[in-house]
MMTF fields as JSON, N, C-alpha, C and O atoms, coordinates in Angstrom:
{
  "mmtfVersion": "1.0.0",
  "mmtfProducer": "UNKNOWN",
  "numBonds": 263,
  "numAtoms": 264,
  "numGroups": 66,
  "numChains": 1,
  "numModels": 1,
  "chainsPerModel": [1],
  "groupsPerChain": [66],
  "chainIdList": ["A"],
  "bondAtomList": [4, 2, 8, 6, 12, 10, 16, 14, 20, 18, 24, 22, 28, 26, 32, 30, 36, 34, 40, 38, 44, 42, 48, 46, 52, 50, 56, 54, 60, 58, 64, 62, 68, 66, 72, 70, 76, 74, 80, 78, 84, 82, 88, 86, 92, 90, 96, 94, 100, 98, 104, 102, 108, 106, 112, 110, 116, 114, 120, 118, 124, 122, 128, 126, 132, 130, 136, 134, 140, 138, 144, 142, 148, 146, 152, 150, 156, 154, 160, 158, 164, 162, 168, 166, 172, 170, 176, 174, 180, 178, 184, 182, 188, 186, 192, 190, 196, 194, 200, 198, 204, 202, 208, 206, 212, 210, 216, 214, 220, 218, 224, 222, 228, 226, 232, 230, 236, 234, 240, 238, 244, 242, 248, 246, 252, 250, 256, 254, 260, 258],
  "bondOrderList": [1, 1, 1, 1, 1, 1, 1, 1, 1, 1, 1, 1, 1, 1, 1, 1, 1, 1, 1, 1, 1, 1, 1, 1, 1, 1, 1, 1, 1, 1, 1, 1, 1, 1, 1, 1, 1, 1, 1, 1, 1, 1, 1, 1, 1, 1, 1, 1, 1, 1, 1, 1, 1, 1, 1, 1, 1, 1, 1, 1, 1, 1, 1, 1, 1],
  "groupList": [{"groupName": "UNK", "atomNameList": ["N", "CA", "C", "O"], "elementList": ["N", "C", "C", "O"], "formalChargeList": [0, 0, 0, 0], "bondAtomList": [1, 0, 2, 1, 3, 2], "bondOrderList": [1, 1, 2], "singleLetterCode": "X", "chemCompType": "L-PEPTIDE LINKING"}],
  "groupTypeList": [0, 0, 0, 0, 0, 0, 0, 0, 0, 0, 0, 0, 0, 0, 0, 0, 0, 0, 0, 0, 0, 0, 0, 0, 0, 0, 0, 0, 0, 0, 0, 0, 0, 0, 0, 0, 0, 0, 0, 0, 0, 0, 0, 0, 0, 0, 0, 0, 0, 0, 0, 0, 0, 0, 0, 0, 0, 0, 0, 0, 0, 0, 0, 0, 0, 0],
  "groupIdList": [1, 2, 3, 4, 5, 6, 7, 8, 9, 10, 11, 12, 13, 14, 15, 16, 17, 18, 19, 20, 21, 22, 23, 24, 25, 26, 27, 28, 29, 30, 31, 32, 33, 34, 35, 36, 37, 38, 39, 40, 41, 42, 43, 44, 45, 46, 47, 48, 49, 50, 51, 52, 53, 54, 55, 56, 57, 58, 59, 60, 61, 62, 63, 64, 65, 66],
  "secStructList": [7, 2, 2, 2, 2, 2, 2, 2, 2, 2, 2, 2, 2, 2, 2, 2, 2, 2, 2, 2, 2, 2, 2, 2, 2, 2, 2, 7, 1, 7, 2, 2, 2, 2, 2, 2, 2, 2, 2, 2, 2, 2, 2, 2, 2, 2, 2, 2, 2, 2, 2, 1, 7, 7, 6, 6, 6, 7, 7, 6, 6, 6, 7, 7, 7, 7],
  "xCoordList": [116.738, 117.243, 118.602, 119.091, 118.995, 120.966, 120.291, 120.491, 119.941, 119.243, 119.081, 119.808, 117.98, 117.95, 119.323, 119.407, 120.191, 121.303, 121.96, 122.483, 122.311, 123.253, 122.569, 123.354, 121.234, 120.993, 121.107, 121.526, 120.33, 120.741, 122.588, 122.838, 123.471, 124.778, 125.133, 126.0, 124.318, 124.79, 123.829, 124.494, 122.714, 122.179, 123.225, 123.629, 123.588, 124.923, 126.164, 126.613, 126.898, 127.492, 128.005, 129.013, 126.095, 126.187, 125.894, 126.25, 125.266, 125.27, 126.072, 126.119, 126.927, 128.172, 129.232, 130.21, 128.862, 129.365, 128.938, 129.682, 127.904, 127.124, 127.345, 127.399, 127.484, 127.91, 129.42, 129.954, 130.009, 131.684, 131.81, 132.825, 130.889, 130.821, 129.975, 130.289, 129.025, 128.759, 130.102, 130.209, 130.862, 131.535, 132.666, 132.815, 133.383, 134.268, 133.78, 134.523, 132.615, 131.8, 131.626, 131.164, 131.68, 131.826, 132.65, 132.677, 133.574, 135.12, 135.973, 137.014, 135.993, 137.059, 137.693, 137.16, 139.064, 139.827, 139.95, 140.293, 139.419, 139.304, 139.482, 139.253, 139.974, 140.192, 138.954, 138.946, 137.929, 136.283, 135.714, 134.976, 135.852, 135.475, 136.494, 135.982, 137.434, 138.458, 138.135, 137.92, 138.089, 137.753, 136.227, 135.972, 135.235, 133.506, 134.096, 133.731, 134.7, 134.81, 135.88, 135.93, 136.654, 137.378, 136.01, 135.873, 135.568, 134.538, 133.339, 132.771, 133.188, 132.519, 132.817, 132.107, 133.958, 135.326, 134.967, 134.295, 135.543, 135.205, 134.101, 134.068, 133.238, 131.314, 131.12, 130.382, 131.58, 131.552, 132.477, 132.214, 133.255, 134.405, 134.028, 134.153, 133.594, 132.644, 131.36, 131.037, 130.562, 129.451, 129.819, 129.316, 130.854, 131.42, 132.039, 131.96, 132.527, 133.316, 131.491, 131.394, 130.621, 129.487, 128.954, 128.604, 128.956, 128.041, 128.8, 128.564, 129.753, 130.439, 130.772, 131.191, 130.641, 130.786, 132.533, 133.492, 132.514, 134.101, 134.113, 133.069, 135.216, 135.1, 133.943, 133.627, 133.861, 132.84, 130.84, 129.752, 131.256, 129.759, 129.106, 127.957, 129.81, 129.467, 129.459, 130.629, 128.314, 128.616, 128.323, 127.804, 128.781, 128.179, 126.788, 126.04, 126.676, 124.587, 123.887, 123.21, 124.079, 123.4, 123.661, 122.838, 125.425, 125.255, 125.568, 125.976, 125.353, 124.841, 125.967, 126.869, 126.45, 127.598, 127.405, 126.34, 128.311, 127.87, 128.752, 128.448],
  "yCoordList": [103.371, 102.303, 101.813, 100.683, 102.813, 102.49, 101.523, 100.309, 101.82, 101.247, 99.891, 98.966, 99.751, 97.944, 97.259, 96.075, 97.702, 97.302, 96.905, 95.855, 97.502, 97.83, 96.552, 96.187, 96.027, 94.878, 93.582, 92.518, 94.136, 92.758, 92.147, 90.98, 93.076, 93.341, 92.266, 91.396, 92.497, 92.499, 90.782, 89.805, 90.599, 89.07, 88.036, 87.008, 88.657, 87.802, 87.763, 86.633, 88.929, 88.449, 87.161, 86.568, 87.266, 86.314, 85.065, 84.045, 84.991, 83.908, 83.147, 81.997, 83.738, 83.012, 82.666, 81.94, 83.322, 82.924, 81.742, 81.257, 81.057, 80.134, 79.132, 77.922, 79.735, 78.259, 78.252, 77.146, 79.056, 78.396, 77.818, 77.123, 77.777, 77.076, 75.726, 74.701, 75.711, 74.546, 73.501, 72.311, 74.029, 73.505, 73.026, 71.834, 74.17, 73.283, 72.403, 71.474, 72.437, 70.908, 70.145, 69.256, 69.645, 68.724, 68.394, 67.182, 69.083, 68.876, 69.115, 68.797, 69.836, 70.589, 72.062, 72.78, 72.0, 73.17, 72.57, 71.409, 74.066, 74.02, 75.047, 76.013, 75.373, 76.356, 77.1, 78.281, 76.525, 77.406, 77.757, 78.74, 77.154, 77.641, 79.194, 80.285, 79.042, 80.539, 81.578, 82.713, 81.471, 82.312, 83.216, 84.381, 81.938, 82.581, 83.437, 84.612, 83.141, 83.961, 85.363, 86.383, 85.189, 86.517, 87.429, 88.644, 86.812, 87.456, 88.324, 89.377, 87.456, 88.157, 89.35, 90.114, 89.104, 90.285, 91.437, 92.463, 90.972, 91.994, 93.307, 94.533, 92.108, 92.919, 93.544, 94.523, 93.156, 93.861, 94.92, 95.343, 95.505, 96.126, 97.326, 98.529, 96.774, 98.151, 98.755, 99.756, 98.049, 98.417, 99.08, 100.2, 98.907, 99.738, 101.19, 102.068, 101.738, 102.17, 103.124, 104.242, 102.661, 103.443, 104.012, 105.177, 103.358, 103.557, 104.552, 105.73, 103.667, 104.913, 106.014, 106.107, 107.296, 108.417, 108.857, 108.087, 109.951, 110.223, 111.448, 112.094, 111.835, 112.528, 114.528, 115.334, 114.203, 115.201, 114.77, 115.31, 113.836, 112.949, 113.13, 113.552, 112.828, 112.641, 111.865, 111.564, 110.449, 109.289, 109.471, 110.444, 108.262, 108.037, 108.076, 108.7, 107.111, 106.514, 108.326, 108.894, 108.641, 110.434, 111.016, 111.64, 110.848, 112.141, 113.74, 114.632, 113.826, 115.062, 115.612, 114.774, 117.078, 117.595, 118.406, 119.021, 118.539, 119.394, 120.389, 121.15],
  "zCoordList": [100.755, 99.921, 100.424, 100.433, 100.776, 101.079, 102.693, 102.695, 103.276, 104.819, 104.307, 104.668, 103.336, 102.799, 102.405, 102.732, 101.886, 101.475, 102.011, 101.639, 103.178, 104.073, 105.375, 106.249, 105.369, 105.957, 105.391, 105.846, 103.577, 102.989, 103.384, 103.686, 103.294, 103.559, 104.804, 104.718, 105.927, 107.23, 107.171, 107.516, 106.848, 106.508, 105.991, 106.533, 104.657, 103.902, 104.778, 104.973, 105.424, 106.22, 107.411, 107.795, 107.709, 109.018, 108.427, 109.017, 107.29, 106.433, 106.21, 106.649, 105.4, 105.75, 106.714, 106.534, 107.786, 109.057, 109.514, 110.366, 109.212, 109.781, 108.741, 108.964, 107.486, 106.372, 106.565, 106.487, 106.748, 107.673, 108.538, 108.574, 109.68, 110.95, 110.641, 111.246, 109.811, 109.25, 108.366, 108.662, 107.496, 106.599, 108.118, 108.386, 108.994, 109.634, 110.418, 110.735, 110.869, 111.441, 110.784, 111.5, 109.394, 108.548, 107.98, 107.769, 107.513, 107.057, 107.459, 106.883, 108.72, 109.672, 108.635, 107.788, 109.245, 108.4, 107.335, 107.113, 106.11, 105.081, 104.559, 105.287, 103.052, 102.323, 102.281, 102.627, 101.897, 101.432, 102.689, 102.612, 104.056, 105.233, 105.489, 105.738, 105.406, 105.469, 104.346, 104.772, 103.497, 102.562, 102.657, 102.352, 103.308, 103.499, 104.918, 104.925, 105.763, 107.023, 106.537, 107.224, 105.302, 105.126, 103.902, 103.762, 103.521, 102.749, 103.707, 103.417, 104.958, 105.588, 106.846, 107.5, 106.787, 107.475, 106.48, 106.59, 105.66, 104.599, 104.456, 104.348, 104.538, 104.262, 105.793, 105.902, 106.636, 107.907, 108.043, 109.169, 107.664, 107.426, 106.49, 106.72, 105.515, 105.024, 105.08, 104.441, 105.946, 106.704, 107.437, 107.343, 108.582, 109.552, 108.69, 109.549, 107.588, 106.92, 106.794, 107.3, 106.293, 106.129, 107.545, 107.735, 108.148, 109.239, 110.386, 110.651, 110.936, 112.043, 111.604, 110.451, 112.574, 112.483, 112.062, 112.006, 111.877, 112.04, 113.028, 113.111, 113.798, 114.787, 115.253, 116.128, 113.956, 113.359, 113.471, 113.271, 113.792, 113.689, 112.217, 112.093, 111.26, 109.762, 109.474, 109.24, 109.065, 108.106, 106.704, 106.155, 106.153, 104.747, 104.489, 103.735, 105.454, 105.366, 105.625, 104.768, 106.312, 106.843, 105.856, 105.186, 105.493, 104.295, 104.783, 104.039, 105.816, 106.98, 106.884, 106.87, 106.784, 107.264, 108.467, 108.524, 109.538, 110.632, 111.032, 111.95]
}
């Protein structure tokens, strides 16, 4: 379940990467184009926070202790 999430996650991300790059091709710089690209900083930022290991090779998503 956390695996689906964690793509729906990474879909919305790029989503809005692409409706920011749409909005500054139509309106140029804009407040709502900066904000969808820090929103999606964001959602990438804590995907990474789940996913990479820590020097132990332990993530969130695994769960795993070693």
């Amino acid at each position: 379940m956390l695996n689906a999430i964690l793509s729906l996650a990474m879909i919305a991300a790029f989503l809005l990467l692409i409706g920011a790059w749409k909005r500054w091709r139509r309106d140029g710089f804009s407040q709502q184009m900066w904000l969808m690209v820090a929103a999606a900083l964001v959602i990438f930022a804590n995907i990474a926070i789940w996913v990479v290991p820590d020097e132990k090779g332990n993530s969130l998503v695994t769960g795993e202790v070693k």
